[in-house]
TIRO-2110 file (N, C-alpha, C; in Angstrom, 1 decimal):
// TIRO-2110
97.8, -44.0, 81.6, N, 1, A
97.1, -42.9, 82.1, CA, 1, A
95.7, -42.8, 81.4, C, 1, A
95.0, -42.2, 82.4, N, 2, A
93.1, -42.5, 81.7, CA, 2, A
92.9, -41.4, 80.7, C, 2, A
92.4, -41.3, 79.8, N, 3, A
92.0, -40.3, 78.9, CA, 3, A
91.0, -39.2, 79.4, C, 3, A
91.6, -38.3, 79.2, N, 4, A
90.4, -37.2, 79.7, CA, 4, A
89.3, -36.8, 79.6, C, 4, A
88.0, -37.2, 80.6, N, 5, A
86.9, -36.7, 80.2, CA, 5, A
86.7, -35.8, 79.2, C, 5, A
85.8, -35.7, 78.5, N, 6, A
85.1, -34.7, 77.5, CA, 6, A
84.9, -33.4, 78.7, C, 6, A
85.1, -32.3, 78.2, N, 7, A
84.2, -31.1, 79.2, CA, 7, A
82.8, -30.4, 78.2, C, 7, A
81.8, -30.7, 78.8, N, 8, A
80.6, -31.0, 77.9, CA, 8, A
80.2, -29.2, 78.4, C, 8, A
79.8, -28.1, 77.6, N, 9, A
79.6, -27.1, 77.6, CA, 9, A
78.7, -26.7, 77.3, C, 9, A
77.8, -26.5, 79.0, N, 10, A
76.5, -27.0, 78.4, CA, 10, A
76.2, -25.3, 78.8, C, 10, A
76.9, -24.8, 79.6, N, 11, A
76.7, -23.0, 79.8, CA, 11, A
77.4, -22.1, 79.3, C, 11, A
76.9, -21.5, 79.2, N, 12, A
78.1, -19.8, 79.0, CA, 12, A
77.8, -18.4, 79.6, C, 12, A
78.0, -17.6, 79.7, N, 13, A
77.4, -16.6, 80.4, CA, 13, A
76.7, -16.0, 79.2, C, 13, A
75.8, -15.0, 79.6, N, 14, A
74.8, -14.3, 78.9, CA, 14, A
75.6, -13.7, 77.7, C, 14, A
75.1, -13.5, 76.4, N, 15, A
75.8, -12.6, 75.2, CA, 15, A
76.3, -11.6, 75.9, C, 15, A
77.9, -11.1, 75.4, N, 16, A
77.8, -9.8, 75.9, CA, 16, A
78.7, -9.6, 76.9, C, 16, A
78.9, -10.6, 78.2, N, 17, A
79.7, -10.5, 79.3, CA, 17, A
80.4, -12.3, 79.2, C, 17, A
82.0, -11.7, 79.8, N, 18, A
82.6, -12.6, 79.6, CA, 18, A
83.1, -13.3, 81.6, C, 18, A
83.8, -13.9, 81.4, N, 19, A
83.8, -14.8, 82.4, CA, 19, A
83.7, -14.0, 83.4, C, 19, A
85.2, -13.0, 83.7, N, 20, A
84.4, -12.0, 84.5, CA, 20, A
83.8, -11.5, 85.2, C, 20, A
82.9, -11.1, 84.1, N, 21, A
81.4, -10.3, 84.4, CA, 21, A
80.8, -11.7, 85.7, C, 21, A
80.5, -12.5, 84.7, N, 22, A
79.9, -13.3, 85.2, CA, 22, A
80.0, -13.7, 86.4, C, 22, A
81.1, -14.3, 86.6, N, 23, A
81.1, -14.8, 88.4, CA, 23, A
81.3, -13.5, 89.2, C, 23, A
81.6, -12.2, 88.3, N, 24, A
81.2, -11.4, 89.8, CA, 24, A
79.9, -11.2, 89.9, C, 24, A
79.1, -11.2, 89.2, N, 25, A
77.5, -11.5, 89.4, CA, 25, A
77.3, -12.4, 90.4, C, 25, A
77.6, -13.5, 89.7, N, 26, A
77.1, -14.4, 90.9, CA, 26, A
77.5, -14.2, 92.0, C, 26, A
79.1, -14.1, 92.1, N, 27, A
79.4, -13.5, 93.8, CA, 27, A
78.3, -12.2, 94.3, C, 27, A
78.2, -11.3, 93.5, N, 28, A
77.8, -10.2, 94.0, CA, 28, A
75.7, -10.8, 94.6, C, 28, A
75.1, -11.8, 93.7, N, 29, A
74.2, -11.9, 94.2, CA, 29, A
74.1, -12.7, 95.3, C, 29, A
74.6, -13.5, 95.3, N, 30, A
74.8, -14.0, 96.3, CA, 30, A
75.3, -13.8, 98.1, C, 30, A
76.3, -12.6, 97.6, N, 31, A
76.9, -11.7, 99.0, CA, 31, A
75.8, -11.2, 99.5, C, 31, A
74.8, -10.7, 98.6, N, 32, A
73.4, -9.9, 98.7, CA, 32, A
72.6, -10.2, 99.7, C, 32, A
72.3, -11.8, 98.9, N, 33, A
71.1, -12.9, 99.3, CA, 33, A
71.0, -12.6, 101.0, C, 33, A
69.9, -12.0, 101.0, N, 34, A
69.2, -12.2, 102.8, CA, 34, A
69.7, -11.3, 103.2, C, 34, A
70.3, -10.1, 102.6, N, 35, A
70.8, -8.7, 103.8, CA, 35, A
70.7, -7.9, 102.6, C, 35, A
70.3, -6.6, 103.0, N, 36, A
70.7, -5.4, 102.3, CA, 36, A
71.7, -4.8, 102.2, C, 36, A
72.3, -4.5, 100.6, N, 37, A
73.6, -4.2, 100.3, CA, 37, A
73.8, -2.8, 101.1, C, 37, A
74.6, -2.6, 101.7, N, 38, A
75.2, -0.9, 101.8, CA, 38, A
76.5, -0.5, 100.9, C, 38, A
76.5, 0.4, 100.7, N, 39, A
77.9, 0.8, 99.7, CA, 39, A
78.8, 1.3, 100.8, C, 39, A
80.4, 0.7, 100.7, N, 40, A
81.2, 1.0, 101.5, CA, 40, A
81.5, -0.3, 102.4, C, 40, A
80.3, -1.3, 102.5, N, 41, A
80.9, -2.4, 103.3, CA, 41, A
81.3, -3.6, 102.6, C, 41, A
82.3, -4.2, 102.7, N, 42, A
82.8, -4.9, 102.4, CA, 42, A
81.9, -6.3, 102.3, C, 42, A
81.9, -6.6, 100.8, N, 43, A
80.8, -8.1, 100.5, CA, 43, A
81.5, -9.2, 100.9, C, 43, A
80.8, -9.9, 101.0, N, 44, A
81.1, -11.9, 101.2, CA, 44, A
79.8, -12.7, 101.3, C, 44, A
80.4, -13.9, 101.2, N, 45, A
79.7, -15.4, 100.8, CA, 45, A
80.0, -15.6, 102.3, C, 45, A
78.7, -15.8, 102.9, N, 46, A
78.9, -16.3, 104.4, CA, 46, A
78.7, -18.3, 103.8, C, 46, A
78.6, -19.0, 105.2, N, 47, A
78.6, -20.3, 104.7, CA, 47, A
77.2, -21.0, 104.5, C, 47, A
75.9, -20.2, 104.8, N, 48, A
74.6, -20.3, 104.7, CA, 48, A
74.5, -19.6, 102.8, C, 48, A
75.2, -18.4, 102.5, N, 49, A
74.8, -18.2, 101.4, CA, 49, A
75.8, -19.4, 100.3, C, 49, A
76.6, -19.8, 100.3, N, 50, A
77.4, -20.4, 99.5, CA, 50, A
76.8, -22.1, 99.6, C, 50, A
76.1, -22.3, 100.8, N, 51, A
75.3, -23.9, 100.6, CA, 51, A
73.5, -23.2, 99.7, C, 51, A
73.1, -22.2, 99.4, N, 52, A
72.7, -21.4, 98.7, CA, 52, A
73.1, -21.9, 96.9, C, 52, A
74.0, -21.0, 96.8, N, 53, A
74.7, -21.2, 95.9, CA, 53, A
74.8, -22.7, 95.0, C, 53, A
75.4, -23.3, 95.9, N, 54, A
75.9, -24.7, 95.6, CA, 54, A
74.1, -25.6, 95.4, C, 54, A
73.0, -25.4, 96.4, N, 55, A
71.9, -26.3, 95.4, CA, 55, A
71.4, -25.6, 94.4, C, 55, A
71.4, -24.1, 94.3, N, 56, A
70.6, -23.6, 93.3, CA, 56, A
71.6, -23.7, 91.8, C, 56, A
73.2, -24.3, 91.8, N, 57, A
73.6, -24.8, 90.5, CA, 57, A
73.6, -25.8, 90.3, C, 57, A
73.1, -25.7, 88.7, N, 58, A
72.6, -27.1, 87.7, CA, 58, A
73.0, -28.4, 88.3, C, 58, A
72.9, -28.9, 88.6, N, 59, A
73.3, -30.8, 88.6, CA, 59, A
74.8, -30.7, 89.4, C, 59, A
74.9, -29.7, 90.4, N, 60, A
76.1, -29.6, 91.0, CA, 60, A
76.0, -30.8, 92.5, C, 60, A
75.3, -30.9, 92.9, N, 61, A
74.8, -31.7, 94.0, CA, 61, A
74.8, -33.3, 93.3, C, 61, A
75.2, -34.2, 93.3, N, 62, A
75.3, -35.7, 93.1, CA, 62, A
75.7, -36.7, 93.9, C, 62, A
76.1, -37.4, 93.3, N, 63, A
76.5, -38.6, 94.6, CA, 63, A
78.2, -38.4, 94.4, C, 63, A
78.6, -37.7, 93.5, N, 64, A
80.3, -37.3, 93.6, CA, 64, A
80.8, -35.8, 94.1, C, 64, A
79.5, -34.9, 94.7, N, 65, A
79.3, -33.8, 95.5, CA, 65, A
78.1, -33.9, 95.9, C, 65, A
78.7, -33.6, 97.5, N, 66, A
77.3, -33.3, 98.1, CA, 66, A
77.5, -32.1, 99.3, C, 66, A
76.5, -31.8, 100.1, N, 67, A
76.5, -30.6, 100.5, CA, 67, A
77.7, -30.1, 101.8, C, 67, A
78.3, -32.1, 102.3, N, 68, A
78.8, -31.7, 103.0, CA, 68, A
80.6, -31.2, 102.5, C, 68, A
80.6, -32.2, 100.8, N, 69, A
81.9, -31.7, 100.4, CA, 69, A
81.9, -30.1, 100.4, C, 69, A
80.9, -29.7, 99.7, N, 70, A
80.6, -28.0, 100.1, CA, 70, A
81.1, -27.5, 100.9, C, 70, A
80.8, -27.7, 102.1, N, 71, A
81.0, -27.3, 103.9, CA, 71, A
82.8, -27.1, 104.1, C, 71, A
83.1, -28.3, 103.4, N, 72, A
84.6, -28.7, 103.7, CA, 72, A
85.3, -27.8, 102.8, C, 72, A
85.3, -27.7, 101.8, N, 73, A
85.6, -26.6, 100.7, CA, 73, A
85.1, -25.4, 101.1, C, 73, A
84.6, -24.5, 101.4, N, 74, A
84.3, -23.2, 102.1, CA, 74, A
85.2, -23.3, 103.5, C, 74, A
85.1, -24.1, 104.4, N, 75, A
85.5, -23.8, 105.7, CA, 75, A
87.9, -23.9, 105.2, C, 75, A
87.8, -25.0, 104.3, N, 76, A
89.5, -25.1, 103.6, CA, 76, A
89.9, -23.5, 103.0, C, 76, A
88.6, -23.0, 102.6, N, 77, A
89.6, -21.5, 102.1, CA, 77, A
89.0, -20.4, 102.9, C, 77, A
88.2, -20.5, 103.6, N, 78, A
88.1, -19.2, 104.8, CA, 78, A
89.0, -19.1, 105.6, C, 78, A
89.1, -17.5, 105.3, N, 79, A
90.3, -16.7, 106.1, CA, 79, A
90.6, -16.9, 107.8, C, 79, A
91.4, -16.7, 108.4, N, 80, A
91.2, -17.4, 109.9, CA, 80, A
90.8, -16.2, 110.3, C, 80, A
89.6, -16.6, 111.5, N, 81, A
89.1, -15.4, 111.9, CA, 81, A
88.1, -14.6, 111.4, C, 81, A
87.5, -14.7, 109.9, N, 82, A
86.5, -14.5, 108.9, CA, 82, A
85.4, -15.3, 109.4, C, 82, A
84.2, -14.7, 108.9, N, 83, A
83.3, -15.4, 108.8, CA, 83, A
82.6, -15.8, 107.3, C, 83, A
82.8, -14.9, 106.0, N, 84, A
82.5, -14.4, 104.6, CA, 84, A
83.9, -14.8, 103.5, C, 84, A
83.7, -14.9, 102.6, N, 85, A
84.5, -15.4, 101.3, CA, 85, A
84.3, -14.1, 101.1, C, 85, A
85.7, -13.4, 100.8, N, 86, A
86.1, -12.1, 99.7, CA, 86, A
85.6, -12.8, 98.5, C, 86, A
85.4, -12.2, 97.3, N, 87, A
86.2, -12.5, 95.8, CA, 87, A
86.5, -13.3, 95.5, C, 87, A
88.0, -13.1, 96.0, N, 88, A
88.9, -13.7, 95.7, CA, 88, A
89.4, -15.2, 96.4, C, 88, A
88.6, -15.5, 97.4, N, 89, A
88.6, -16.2, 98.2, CA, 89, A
87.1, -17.2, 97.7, C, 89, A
86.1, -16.6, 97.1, N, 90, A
85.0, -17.0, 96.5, CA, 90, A
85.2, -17.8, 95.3, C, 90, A
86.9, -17.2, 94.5, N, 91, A
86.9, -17.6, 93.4, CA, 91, A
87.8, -19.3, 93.5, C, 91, A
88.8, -19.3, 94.8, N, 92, A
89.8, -20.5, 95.1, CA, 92, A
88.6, -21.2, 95.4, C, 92, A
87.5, -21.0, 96.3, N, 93, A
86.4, -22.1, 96.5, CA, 93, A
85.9, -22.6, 95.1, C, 93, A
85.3, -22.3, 93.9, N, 94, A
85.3, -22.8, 93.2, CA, 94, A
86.1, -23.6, 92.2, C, 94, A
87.2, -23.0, 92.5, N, 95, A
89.2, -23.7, 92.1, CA, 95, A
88.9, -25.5, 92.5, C, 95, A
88.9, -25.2, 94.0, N, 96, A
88.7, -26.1, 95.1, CA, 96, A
87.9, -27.1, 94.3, C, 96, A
86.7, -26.4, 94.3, N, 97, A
85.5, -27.6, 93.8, CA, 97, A
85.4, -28.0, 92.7, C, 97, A
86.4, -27.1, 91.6, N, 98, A
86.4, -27.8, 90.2, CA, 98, A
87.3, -28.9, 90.7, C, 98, A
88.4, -28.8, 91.4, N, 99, A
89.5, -29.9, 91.2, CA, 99, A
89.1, -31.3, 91.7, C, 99, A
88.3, -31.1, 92.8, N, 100, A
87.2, -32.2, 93.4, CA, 100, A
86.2, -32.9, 92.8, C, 100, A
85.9, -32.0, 92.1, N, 101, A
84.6, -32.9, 91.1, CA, 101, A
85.7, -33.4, 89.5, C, 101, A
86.8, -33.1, 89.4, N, 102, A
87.5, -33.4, 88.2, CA, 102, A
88.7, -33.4, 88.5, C, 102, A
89.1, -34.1, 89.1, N, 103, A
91.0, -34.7, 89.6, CA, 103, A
91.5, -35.4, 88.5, C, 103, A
91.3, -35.6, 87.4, N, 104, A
91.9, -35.9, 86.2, CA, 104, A
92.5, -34.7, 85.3, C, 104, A
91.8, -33.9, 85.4, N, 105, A
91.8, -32.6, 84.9, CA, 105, A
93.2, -31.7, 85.5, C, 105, A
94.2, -30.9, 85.0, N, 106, A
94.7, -29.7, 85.5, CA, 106, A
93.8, -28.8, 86.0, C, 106, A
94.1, -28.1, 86.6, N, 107, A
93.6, -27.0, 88.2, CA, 107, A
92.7, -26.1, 87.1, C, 107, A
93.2, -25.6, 85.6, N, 108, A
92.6, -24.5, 84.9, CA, 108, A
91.5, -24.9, 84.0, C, 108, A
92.0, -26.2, 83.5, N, 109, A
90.8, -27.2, 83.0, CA, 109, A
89.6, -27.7, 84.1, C, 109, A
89.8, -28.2, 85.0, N, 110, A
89.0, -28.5, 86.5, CA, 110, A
88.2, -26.9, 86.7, C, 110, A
88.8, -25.9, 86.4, N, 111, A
87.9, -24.8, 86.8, CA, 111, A
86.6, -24.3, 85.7, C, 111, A
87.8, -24.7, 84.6, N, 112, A
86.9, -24.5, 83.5, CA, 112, A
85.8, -25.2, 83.2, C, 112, A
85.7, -26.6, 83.5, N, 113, A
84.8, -27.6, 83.6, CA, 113, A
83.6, -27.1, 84.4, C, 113, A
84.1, -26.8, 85.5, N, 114, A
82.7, -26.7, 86.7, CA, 114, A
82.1, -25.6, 86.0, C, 114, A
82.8, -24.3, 85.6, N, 115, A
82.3, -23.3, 85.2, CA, 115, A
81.6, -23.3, 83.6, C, 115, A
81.5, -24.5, 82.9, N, 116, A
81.0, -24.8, 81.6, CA, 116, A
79.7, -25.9, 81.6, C, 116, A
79.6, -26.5, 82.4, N, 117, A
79.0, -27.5, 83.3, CA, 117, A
77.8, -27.5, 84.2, C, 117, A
78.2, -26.4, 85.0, N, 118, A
77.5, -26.0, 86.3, CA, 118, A
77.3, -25.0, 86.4, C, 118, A
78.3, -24.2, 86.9, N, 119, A
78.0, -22.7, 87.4, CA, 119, A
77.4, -21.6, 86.5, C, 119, A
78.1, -21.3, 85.1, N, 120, A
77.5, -20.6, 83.9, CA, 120, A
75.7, -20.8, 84.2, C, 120, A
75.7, -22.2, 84.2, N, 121, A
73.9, -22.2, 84.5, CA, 121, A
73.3, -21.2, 85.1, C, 121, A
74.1, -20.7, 86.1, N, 122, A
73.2, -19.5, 87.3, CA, 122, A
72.4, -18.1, 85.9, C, 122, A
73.7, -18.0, 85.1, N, 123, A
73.3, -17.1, 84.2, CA, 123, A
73.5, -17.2, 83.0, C, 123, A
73.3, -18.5, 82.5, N, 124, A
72.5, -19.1, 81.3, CA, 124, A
71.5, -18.2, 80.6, C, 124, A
70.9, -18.3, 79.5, N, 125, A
69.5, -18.1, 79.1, CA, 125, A
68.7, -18.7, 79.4, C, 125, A
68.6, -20.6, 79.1, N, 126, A
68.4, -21.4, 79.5, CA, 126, A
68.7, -22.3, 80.4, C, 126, A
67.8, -22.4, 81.5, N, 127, A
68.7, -23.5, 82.5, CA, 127, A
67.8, -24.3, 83.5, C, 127, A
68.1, -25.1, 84.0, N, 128, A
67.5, -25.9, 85.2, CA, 128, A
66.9, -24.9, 86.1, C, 128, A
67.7, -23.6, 86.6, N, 129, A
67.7, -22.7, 87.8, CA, 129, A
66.7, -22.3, 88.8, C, 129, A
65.7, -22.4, 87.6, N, 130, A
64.3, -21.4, 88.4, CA, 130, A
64.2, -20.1, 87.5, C, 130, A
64.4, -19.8, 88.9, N, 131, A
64.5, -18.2, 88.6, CA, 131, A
65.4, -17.6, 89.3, C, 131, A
66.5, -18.2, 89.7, N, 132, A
68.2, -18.2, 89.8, CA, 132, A
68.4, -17.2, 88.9, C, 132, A
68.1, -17.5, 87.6, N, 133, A
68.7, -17.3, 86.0, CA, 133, A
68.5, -15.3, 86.0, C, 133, A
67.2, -15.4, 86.4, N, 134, A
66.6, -13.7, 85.8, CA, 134, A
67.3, -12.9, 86.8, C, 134, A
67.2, -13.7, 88.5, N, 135, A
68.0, -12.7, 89.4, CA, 135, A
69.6, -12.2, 89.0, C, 135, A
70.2, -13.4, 88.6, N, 136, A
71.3, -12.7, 88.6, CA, 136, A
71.8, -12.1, 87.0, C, 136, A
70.8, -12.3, 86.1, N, 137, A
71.4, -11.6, 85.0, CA, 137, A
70.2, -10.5, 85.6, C, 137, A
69.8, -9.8, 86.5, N, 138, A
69.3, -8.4, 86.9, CA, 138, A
70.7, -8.2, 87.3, C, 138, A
71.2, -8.8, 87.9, N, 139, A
72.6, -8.1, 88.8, CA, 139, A
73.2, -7.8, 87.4, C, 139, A
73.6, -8.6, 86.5, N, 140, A
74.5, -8.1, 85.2, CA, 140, A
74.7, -7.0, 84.8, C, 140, A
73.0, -6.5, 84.8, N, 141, A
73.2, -5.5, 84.5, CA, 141, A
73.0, -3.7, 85.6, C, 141, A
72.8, -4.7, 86.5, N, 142, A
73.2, -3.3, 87.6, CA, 142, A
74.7, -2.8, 87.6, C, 142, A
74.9, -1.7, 87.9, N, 143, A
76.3, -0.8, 87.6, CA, 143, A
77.1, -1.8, 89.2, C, 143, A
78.4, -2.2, 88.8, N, 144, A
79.1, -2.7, 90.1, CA, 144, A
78.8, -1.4, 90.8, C, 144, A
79.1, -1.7, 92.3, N, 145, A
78.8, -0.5, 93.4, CA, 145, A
80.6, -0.4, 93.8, C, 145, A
81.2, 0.7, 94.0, N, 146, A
82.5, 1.0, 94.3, CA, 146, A
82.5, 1.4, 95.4, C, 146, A
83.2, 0.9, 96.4, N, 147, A
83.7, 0.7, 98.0, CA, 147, A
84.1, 2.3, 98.2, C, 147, A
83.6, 2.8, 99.4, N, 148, A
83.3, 4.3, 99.5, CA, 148, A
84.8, 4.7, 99.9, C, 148, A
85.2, 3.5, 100.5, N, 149, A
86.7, 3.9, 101.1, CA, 149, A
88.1, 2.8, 100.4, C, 149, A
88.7, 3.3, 99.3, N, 150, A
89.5, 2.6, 97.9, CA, 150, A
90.3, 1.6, 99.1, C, 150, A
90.5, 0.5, 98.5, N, 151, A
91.3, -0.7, 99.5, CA, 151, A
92.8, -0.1, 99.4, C, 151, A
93.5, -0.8, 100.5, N, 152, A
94.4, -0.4, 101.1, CA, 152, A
94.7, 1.4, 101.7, C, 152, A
93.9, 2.0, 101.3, N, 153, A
93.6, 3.6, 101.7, CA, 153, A
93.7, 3.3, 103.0, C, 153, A
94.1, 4.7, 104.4, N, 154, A
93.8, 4.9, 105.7, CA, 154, A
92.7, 5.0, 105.9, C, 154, A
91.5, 4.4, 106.9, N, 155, A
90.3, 4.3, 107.1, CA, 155, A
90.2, 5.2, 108.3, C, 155, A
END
């Protein structure tokens, strides 16, 4: 059996907020990206914001991911009938993509990797990003917004 890559840790989320915090940031900026939030409607990652996503993190794009593995991985965990990634659905796509870019790795090490590696970068201090970095540590610190009508409640 091959020895296991190193997982090289090159992000972490901003002082202060822990894993968390963090990817619901990014989910949350990202659900954002190109429409105005309303309170009360339900967010998601359409498949234009999540190929979004995928070039604006660090060194995520290479010759062992490319945009069309992306496509294939979003379209594998969308809901039938959906057009948008819940959460929770946001979080198995990245599951998905850690195990793909690291099939040596177990499923929680594979997640951990992408998210040490790659994704943290979005809200890094320091990063490749741009200005990826400032937008979504603005969202860090905006108050989450709470759904006007509590889930599973009569609508």
């Amino acid at each position: 059996m091959e020895p296991l890559p190193p997982i090289r840790e090159r992000f972490a989320p901003a002082a202060g907020y822990g894993t968390h915090e963090a990817l619901r940031a990014v989910f949350r900026h990202y659900a954002d990206l190109g429409r105005r939030p309303t309170d009360g409607v339900e967010r998601g990652v359409d498949s234009r914001q999540w190929a979004k996503l995928v070039a604006d993190t660090p060194d995520l794009l290479s010759a062992r991911w490319s945009t069309a593995d992306a496509d294939v991985v979003f379209a594998k965990v969308l809901a039938c009938g959906s057009r948008r990634l819940d959460y929770n659905r946001f979080l198995e796509a990245l599951a998905q993509t850690g195990l793909r870019l690291y099939p040596a790795l177990d499923p929680c090490a594979a997640f951990g990797a992408l998210l040490a590696e790659h994704v943290f970068g979005l809200v890094a201090v320091a990063s490749d990003a741009g200005g990826t970095v400032q937008r979504v540590l603005d969202d860090l610190e905006r108050p989450a917004r709470v759904p006007a009508v509590p889930v599973g409640a009569p609508g």
